[in-house]
N, CA, C and O atoms as CSV, one atom per row, in Angstrom:
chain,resi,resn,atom,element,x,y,z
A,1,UNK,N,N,12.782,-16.543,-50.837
A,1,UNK,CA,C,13.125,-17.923,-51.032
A,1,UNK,C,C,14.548,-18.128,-50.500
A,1,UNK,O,O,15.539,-17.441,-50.751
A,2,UNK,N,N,14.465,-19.046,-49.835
A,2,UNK,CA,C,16.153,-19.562,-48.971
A,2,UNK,C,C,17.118,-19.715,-50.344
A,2,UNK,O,O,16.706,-20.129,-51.428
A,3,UNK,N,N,18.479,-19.291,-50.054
A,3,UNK,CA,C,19.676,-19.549,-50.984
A,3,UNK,C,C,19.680,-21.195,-51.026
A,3,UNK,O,O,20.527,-21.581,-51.831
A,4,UNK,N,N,19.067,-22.130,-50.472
A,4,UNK,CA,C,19.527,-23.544,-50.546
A,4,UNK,C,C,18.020,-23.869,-51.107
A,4,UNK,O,O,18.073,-25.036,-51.497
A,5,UNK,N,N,16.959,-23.455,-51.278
A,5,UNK,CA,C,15.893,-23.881,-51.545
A,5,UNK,C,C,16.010,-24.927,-52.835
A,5,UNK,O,O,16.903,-24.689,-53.648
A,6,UNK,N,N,15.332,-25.827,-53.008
A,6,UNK,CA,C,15.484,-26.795,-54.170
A,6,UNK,C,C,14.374,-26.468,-55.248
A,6,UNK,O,O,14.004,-27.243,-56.130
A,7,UNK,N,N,13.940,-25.278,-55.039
A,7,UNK,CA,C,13.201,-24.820,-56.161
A,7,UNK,C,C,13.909,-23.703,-57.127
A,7,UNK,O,O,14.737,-22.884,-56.729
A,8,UNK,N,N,13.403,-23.827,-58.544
A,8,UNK,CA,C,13.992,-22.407,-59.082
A,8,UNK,C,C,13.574,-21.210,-59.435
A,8,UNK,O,O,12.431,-20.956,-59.056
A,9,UNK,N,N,14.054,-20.479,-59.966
A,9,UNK,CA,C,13.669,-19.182,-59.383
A,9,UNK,C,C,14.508,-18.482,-60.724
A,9,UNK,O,O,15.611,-18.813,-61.157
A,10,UNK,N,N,13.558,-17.360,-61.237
A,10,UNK,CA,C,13.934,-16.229,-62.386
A,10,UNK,C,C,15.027,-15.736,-61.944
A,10,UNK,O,O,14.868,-15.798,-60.725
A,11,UNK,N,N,16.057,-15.276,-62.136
A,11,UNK,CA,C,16.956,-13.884,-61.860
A,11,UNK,C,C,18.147,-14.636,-61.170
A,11,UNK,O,O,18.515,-15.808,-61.240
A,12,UNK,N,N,18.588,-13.628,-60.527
A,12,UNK,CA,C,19.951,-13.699,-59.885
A,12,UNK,C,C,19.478,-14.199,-58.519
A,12,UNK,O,O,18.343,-13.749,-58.360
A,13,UNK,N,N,19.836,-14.911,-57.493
A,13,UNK,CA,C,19.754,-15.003,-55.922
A,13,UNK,C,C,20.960,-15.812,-55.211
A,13,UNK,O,O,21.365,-15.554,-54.078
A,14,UNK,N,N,21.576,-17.037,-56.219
A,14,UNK,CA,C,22.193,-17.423,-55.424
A,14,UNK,C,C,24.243,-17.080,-56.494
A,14,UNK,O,O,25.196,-17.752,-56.890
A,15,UNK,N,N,24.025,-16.376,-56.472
A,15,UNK,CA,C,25.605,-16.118,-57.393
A,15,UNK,C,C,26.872,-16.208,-56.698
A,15,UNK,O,O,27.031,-15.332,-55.847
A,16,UNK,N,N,28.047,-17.248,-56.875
A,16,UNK,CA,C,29.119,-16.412,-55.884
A,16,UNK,C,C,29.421,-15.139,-56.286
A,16,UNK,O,O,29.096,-14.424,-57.234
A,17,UNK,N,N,30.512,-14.983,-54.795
A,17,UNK,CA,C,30.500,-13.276,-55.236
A,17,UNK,C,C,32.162,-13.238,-56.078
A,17,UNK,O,O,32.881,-14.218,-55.880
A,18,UNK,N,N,32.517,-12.486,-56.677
A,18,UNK,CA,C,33.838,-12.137,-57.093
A,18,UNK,C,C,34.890,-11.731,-55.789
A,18,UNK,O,O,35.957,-12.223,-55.422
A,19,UNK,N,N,34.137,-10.701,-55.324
A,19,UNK,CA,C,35.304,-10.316,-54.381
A,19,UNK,C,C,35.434,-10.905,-52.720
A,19,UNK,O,O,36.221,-10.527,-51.853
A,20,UNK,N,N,34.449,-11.877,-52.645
A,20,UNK,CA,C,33.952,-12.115,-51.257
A,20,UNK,C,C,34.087,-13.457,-51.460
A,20,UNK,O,O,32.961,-13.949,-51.542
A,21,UNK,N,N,35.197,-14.518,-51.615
A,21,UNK,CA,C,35.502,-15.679,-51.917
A,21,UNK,C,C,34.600,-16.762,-50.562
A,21,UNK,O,O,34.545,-16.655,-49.337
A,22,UNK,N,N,33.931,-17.881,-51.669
A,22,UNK,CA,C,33.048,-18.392,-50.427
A,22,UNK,C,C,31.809,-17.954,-50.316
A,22,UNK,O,O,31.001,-18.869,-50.478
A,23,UNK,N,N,31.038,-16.296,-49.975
A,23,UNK,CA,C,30.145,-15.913,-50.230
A,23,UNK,C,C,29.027,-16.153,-51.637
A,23,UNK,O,O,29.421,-16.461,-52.761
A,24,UNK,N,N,27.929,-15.984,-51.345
A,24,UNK,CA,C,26.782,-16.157,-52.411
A,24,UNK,C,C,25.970,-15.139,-51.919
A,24,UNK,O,O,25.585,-14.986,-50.760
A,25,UNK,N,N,25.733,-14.432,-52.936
A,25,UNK,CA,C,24.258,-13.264,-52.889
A,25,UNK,C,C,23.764,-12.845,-54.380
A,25,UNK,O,O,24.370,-12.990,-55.441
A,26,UNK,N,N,22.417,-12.254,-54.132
A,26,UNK,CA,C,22.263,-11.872,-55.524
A,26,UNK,C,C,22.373,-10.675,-56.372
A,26,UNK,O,O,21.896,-10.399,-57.473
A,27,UNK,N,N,23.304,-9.902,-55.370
A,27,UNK,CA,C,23.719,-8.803,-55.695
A,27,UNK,C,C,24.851,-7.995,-55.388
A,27,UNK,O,O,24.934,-7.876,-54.166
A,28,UNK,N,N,25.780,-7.374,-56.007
A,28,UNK,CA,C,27.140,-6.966,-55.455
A,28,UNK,C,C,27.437,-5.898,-54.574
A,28,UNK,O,O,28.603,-5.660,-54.262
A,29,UNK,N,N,26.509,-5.250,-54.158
A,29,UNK,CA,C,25.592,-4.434,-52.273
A,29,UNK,C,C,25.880,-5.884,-51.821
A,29,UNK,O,O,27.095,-5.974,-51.643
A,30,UNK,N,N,25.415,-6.759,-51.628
A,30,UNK,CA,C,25.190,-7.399,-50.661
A,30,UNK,C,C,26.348,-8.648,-50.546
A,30,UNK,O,O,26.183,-9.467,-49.643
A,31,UNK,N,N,27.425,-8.786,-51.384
A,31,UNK,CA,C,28.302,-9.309,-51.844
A,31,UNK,C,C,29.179,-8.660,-50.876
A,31,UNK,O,O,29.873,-9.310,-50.094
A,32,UNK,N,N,29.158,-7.467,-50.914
A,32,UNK,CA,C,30.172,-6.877,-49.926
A,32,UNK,C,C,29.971,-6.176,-48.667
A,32,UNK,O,O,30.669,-5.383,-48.035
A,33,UNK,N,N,28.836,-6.684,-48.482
A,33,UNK,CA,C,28.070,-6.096,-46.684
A,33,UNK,C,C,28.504,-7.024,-46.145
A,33,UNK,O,O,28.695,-7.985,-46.889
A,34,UNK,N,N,28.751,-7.154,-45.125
A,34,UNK,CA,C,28.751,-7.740,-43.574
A,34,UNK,C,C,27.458,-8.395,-43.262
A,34,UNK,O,O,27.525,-9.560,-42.867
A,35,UNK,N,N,26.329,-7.856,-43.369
A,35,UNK,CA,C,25.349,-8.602,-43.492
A,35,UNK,C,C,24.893,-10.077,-44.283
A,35,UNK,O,O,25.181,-10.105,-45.480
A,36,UNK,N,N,24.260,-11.208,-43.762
A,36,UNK,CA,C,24.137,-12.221,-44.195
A,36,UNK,C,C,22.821,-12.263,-44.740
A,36,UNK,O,O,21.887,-11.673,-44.198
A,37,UNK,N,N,22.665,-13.108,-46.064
A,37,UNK,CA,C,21.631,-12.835,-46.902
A,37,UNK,C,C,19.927,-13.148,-45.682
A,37,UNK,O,O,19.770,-13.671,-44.579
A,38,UNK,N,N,19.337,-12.725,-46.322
A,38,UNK,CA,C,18.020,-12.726,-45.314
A,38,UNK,C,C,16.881,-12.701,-46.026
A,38,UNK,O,O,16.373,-11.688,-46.506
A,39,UNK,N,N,16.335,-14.164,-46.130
A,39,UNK,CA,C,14.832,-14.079,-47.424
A,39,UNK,C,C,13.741,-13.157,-46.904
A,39,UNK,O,O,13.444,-13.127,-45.710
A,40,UNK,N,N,13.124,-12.372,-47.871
A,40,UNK,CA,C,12.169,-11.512,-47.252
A,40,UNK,C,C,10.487,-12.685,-46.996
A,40,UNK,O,O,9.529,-12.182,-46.407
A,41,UNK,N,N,10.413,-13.946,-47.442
A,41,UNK,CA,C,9.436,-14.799,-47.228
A,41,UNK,C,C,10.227,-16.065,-46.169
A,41,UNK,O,O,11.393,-16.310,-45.862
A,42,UNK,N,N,8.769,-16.716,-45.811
A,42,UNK,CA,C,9.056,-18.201,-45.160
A,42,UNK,C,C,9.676,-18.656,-45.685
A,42,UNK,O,O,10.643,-19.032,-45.023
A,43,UNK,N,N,9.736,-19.061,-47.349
A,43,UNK,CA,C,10.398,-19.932,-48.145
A,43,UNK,C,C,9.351,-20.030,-48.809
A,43,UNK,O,O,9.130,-19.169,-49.661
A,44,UNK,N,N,8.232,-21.322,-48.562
A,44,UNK,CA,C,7.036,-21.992,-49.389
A,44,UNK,C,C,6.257,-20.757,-49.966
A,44,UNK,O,O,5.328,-20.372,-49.257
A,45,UNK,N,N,6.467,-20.109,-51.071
A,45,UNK,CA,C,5.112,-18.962,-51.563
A,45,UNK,C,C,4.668,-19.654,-52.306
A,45,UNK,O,O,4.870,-19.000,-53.329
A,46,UNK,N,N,4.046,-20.782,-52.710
A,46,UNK,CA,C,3.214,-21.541,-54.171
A,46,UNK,C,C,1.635,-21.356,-53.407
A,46,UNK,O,O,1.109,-21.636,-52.329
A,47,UNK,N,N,1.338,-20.824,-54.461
A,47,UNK,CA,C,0.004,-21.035,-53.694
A,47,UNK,C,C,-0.996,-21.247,-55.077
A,47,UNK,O,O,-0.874,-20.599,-56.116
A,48,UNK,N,N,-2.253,-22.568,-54.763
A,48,UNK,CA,C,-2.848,-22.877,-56.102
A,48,UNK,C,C,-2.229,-23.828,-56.099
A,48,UNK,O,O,-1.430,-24.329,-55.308
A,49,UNK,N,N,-2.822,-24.226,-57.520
A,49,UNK,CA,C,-2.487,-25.838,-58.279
A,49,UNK,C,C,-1.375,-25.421,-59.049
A,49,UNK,O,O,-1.653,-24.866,-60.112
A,50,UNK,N,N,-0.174,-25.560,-58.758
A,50,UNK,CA,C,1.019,-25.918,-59.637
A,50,UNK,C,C,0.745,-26.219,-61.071
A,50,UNK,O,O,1.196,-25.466,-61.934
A,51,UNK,N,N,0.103,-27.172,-61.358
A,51,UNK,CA,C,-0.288,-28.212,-63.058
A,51,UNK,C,C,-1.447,-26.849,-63.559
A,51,UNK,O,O,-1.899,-26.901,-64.703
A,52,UNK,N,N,-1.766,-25.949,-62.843
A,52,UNK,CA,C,-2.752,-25.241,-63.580
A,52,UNK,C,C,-4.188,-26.000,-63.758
A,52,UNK,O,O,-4.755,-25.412,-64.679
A,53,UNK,N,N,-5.010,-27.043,-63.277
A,53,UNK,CA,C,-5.345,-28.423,-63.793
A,53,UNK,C,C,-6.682,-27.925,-63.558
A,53,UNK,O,O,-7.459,-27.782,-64.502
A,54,UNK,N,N,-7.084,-27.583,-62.082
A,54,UNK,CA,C,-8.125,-27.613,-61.412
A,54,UNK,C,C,-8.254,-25.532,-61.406
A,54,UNK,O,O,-7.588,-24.754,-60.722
A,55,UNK,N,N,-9.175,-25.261,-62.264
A,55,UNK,CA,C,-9.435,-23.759,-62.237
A,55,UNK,C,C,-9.715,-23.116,-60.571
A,55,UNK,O,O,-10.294,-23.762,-59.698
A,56,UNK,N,N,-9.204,-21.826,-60.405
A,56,UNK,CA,C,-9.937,-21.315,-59.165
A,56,UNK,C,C,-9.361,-21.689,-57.813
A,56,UNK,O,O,-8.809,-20.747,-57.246
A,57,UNK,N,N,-9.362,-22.706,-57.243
A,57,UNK,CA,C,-8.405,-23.516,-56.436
A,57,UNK,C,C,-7.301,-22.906,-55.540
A,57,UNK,O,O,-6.099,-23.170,-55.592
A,58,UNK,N,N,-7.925,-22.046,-54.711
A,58,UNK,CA,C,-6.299,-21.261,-54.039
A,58,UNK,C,C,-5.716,-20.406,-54.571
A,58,UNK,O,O,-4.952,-19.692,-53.921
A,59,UNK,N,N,-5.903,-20.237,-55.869
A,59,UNK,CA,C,-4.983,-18.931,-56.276
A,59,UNK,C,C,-6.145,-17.587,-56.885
A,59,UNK,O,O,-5.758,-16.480,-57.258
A,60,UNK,N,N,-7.460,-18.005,-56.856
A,60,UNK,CA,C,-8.287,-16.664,-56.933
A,60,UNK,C,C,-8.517,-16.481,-58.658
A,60,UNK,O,O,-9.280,-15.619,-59.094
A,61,UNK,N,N,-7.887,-17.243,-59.390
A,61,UNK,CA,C,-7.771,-17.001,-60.954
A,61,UNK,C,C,-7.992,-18.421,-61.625
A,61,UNK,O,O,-7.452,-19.524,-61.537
A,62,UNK,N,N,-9.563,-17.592,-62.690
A,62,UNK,CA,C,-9.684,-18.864,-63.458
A,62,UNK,C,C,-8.891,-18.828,-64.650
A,62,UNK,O,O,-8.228,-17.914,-65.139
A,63,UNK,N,N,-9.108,-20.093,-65.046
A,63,UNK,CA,C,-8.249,-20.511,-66.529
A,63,UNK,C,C,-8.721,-20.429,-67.713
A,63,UNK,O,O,-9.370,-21.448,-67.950
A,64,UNK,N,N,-8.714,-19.507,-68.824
A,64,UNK,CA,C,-9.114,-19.141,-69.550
A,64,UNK,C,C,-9.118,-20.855,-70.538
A,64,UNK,O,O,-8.210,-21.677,-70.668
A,65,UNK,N,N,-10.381,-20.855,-71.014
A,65,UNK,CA,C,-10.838,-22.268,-71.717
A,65,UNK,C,C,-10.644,-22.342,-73.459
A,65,UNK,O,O,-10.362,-23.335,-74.130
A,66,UNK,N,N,-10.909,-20.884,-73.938
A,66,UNK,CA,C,-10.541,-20.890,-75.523
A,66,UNK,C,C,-9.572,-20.417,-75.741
A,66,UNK,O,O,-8.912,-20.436,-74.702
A,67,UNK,N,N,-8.837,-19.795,-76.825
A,67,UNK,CA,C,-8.113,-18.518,-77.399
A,67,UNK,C,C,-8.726,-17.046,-77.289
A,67,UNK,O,O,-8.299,-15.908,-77.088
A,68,UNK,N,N,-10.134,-17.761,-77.562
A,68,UNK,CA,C,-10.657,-16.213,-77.538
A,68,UNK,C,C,-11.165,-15.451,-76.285
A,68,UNK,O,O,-11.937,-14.524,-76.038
A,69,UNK,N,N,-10.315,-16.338,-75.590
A,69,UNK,CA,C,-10.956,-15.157,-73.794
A,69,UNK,C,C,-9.821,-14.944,-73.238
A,69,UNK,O,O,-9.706,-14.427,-72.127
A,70,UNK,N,N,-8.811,-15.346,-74.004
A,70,UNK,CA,C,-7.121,-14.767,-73.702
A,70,UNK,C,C,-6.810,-13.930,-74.332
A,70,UNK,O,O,-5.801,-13.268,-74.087
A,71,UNK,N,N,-7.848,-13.645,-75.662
A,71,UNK,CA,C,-7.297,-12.324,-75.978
A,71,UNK,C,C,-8.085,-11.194,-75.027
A,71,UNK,O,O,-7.409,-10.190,-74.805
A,72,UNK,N,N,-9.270,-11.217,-74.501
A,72,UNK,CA,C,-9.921,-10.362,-73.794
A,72,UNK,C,C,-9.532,-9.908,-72.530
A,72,UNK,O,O,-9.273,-10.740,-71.661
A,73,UNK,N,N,-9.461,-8.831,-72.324
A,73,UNK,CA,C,-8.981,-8.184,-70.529
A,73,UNK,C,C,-9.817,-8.839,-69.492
A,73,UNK,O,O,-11.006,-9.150,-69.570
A,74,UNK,N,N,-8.876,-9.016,-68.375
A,74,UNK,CA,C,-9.962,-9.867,-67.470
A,74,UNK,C,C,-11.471,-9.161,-66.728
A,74,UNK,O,O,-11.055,-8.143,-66.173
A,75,UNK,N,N,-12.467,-9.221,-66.568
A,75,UNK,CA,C,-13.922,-9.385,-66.600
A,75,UNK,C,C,-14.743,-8.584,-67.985
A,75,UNK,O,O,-15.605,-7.705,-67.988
A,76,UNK,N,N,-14.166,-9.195,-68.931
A,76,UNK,CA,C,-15.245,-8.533,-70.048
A,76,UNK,C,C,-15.756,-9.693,-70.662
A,76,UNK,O,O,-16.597,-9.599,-71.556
């Protein structure tokens, strides 16, 4: 995911750095490389229905309908 992306995202990616005034990375290796950050994707990874809404749909996984098939491992 791009450092400017307008989506959010778990963890660390866009942090300034302490010692590298100006710089942003999500890690202090890369805070102090010479190297410029470099997303390992296009950017866009969503894949599926966002809202969860419509089961199956692009992402390969249905939506469990009771309580009691969330407690069960998936195909039993």
């Amino acid at each position: 995911m791009p450092q400017d992306s307008p989506f959010n995202v778990r963890g660390a990616r866009n942090i300034p750095c302490e010692t590298v005034p100006g710089k942003r990375a999500p890690t202090v290796k890369l805070c102090e490389s010479d190297e410029p950050y470099l997303p390992l994707n296009d950017g866009y990874n969503w894949k599926g229905d966002p809202n969860a809404t419509v089961p199956g749909l692009g992402s390969g996984q249905d939506i469990p309908q009771t309580w009691q098939t969330m407690l069960l491992p998936p195909g039993s």
